[in-house]
N, C-alpha and C positions, 0 to 999 in steps of 0.2 A: 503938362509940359513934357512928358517923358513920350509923349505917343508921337507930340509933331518932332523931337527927335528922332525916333527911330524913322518916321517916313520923309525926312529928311535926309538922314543917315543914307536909305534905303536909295533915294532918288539920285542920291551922289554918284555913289555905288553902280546903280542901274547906267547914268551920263556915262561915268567914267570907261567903264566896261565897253559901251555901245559906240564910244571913240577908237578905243584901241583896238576891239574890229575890223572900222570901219579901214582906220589908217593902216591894217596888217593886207587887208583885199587891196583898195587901191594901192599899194608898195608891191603886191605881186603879179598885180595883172601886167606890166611890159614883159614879167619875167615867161608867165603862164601863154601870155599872147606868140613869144617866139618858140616855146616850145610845140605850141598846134601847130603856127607857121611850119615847122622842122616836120612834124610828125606828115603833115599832109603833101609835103615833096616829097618826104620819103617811099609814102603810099604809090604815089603815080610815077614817080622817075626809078624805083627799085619796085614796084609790083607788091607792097608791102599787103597781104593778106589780114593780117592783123597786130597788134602792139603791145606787145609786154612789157616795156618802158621805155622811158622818156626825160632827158634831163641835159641841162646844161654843165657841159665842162669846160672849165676854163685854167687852163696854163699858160704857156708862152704864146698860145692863142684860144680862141674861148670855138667851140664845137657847140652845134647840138649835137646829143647821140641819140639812135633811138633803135630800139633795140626790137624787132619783131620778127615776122616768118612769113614764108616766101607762099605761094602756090602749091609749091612743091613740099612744104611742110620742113623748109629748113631756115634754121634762125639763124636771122643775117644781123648784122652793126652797121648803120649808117651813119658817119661821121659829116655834119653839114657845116662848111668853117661859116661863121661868121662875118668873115671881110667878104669882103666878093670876087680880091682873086684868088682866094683859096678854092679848092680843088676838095669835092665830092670825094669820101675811099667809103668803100664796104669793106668788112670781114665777115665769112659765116663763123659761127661762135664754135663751129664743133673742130676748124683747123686752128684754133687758136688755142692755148693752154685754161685750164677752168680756172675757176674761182677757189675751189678745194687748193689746188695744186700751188694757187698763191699762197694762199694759205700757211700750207704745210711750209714753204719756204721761209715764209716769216718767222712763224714759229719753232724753226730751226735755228734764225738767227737771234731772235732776241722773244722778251717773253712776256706778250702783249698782256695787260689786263681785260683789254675794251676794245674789241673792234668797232670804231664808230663810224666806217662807209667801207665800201670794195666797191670799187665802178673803174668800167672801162673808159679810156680818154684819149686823146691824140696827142703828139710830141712830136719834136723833132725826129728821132725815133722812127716816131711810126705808132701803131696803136699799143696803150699798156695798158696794167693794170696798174690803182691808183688805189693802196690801201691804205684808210687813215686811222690809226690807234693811240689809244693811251697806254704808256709803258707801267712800268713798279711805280715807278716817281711819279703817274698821271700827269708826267709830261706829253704834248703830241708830237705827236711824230706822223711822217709821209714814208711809204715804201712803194719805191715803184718797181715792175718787173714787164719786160717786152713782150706782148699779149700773143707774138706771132712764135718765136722761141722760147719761151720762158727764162731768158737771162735776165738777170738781173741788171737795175740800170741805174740807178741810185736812191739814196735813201736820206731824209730831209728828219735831222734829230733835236729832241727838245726844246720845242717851239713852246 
């Protein structure tokens, strides 16, 4: 009695498992599918050599971004809007303010526990950086700062 439990037990276990897979793929292929889409205009309409990353951002409107290097060995930001009359911008990454330099700015103002993303993104603005962390209280928080001057543009607290 205790053996067809356990391959019982077992079989549940193995179903259960081989659903939530199945439903985590089928949930991310629209999301997977536009990011090739993005990454492959980027290649032919910006000469994109190769692709260091790739991901959807979405604020007051949803971007791909994809982040790669040129021929010429310089890493550009293509920002791809998702409506259609949105409007194509590149950045190359080296005129824009780093990631460190975000960074330090945060941690000047307030005193993260967790940085759980840094990604660059578009806005009204223009291109920023988009950092999201947990504070003392592991509340979240958004910090954003303008990717092209490094001012400061606002900051979205205990969410």
């Amino acid at each position: 009695m205790k053996k067809w439990f356990v391959i019982v037990s077992s079989l549940i276990v193995v179903c259960i498992l081989t659903f939530c897979v199945t439903v985590y793929v089928i949930a991310r292929e629209p999301l997977n599918s536009i990011i090739e889409e993005g990454e492959s205009v980027a290649k032919e309409e910006f000469q994109l050599k190769s692709i260091e990353d790739s991901y959807v951002y979405n604020g007051s409107q949803s971007y791909t971004v994809v982040i790669g290097n040129t021929a010429e060995e310089e890493s550009l930001v293509v920002f791809l809007p998702m409506e259609a009359e949105g409007k194509m911008v590149t950045r190359l990454v080296d005129e824009g303010i780093s990631k460190d330099e975000v960074l330090d700015m945060l941690y000047k103002e307030d005193a993260p526990s967790k940085i759980v993303s840094a990604k660059i993104g578009y806005e009204s603005v223009g291109p920023i950086w988009e950092i999201i962390y947990l504070d003392q209280e592991k509340t979240l928080n958004y910090y954003y700062v303008n990717f092209d001057d490094g001012e400061y543009w606002k900051k979205i607290s205990n969410l």
